[in-house]
N, C-alpha and C positions, 0 to 999 in steps of 0.2 A: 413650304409655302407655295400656295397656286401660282405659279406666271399666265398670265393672260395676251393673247395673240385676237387684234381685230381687221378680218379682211373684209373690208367695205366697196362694192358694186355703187359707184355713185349712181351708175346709167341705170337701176335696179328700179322695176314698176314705173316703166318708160322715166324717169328721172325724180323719181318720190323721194327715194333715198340722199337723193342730195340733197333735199328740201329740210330732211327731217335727222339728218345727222345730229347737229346739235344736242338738239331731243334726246337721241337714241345715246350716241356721246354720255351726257350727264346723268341718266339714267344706271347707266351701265357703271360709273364714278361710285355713284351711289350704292351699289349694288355690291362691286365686286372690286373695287380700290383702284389701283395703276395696272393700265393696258398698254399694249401698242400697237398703234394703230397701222395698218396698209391698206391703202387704197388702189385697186383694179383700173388699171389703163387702158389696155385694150383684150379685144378676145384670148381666152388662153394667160391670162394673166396670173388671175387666180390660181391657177394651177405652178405655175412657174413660182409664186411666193409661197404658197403652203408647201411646195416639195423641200423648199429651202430650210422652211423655219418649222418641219413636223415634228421636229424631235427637239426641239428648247424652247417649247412650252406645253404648260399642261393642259393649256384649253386653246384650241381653236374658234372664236368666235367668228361664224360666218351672215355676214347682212347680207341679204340680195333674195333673190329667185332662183328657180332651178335649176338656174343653168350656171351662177355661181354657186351653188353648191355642188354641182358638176364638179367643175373645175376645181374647186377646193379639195374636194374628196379625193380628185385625180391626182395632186398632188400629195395628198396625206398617206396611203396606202403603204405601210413599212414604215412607218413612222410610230413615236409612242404617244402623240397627241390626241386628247379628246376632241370629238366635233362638237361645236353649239351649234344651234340657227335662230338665225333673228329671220322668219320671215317678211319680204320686203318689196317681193316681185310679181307678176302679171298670174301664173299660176301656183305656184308654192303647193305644191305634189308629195312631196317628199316628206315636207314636214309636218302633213298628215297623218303620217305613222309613227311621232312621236310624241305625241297628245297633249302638245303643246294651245298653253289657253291661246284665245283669241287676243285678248288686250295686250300692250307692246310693254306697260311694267310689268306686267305677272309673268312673260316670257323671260324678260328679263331675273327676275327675283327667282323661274326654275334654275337659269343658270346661275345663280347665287350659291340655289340650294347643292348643284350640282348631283343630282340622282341619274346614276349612267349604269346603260346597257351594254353589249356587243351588238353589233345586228349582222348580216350577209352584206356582201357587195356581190353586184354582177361584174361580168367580164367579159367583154367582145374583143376577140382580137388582143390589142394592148389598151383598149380601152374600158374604166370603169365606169359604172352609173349605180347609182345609190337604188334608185326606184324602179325604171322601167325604162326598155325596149320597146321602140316602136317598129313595124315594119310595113310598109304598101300604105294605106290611105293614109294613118297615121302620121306619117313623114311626109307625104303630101301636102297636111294641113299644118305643119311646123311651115314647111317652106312658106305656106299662102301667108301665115300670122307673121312672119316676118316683114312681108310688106305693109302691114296695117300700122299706121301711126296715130292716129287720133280716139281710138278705143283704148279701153282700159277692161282688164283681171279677165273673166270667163265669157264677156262680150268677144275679144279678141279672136276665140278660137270658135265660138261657137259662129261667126261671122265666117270665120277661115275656113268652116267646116263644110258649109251651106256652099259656099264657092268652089269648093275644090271638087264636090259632088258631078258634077256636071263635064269635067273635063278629066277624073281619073278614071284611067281605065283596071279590071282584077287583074290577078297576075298570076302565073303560074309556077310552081316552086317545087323542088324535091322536099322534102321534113322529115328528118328524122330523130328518133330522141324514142330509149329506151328500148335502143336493140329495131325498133321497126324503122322502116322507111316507105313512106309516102309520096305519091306524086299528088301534088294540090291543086287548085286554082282559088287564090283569095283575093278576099275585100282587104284584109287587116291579119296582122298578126301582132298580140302584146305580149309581150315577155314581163309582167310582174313580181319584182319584188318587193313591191309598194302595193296600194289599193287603186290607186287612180291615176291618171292620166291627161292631159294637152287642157288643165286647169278648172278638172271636175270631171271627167269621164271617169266612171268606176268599170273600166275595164277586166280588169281580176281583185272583183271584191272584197274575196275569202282571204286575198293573200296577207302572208304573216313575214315581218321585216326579218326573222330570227329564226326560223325552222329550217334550214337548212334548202328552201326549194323555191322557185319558181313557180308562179301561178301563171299559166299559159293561155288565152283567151286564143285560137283559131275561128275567124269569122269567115266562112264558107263565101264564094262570088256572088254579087248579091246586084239585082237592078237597081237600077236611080228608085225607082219607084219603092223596094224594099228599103233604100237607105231611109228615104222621107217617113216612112212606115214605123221604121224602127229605131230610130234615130232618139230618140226620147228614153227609151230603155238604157242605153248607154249610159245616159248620166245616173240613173240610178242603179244599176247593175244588175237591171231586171232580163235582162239581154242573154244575162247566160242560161236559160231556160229554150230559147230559139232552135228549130231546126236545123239551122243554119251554124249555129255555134255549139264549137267543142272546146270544153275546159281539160286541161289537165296540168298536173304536179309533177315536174321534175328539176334536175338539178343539173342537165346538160341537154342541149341541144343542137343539132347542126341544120342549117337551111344552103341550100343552093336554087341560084335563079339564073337561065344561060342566058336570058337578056337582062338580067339587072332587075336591082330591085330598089325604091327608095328604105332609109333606115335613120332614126334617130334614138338618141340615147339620151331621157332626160330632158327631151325637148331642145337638144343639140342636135343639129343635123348632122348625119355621119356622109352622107352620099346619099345622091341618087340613083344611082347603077352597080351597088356591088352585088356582086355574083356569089361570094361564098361567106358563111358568115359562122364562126363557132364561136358558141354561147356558155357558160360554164356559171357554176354560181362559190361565193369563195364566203363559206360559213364564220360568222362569227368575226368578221376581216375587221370590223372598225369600232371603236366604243365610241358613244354616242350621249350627248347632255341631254335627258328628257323627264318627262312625268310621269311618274308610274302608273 
């Protein structure tokens, strides 16, 4: 018999998810019988309750945003628990790659069905991210969307984005990955193992959650003028066709920056200033409740 685990982000889509608990709640009753539930307190929460409970139960149900699925994820890693998502938060990235319907019963009713995958986890350091690495403007425009309150979903970042334009400067970086080593100077670097990014940027499009690889978006230093330019291609992923951008596939990577670099994972900010950063991808690391 299935045991069911629900970790609920009340603060999820600036505060939707507390609104609409109830809902989601009786839904879920309906669905999938007796749960239980945990609700998320402060940052880093989610992670602390899923490491506890990944191994006594057979489905993790995760409500929120990306950034508790973050955390969720962060804790389940060695564990023998399935992940669910209830997307519920401002960009919901991740769960783009699990082809998951739009409507909140039919999400519900796949995890009834329970049709599960394995898929990769990244890994930076000690830290995991379901989808995607950001690095340089990226992580620029995580920090700016944090200060925005009164916007809501892809408004948020694309507001965050238009702002941060003006006051980031490129940056310059060692890169290495697959035996060569480069010295750069960039706009962006996205480490994908998702398709999209900061709530609808299709930064590595092509990428696949389960092939064993990273899809790498390097976006060369670019003026104010080329951002405004190009800026539009981003969200359709018409982008990697640019002189400016190099795609590639691999499965490690290492970046150094001797003044710092900003970096976020997931739309979590990692730092502003870290200087050394090794990237690894861990095949097959987590099973996952989705739609085939």
């Amino acid at each position: 018999m299935k045991k069911y685990a629900v970790i609920l982000n009340p603060a999820a889509g600036r505060g939707k998810v507390k609104n609409q608990e109830g809902i989601i709640f009786d839904l879920l009753k309906k669905e999938i019988g007796d749960f239980d539930i945990f609700r998320t307190e402060f940052p880093g929460h989610g992670q602390d309750i899923s490491r506890k409970i990944c191994s006594d139960y057979s489905v993790i149900v995760a409500i929120g945003g990306d950034g508790t699925m973050h955390e969720t994820v962060n804790g389940m890693i060695g564990g023998t628990a399935a992940l669910a998502a209830v997307p519920a938060g401002s960009g919901n990235d991740f769960i783009k790659m699990l082809n998951l319907p739009r409507d909140l019963k039919d999400i519900i009713h796949v995890i009834q069905e329970d049709k599960r995958k394995k898929i990769d986890i990244g890994k930076v350091g000690e830290i995991y991210f379901p989808n995607g690495l950001g690095i340089g403007f990226d992580a620029w425009v995580v920090r700016e969307s944090q200060k925005i309150k009164k916007l809501r979903g892809f408004s948020i970042y694309l507001y965050a984005v238009l702002k941060t334009v003006f006051s980031y400067p490129n940056s310059s970086i060692i890169f290495s990955a697959d035996g060569v080593t480069e010295m750069k100077d960039i706009f962006l670097i996205a480490v994908g193992n998702g398709r999209a990014m900061g709530g609808g940027f299709f930064l590595t499009p092509d990428a696949l959650i389960d092939d064993g690889k990273f899809d790498v978006c390097i976006i060369h230093a670019l003026s104010k003028r080329e951002v405004f330019l190009n800026l539009p291609k981003a969200i359709t992923g018409a982008h990697v066709t640019m002189p400016q951008v190099k795609m590639i596939r691999t499965d490690k990577l290492e970046i150094r920056s001797e003044e710092g670099i900003a970096v976020h994972a997931d739309g979590e900010l990692l730092g502003m200033n870290l200087k050394n950063l090794d990237i690894s991808i861990m095949p097959q690391a987590l099973e996952v409740v989705c739609r085939p």
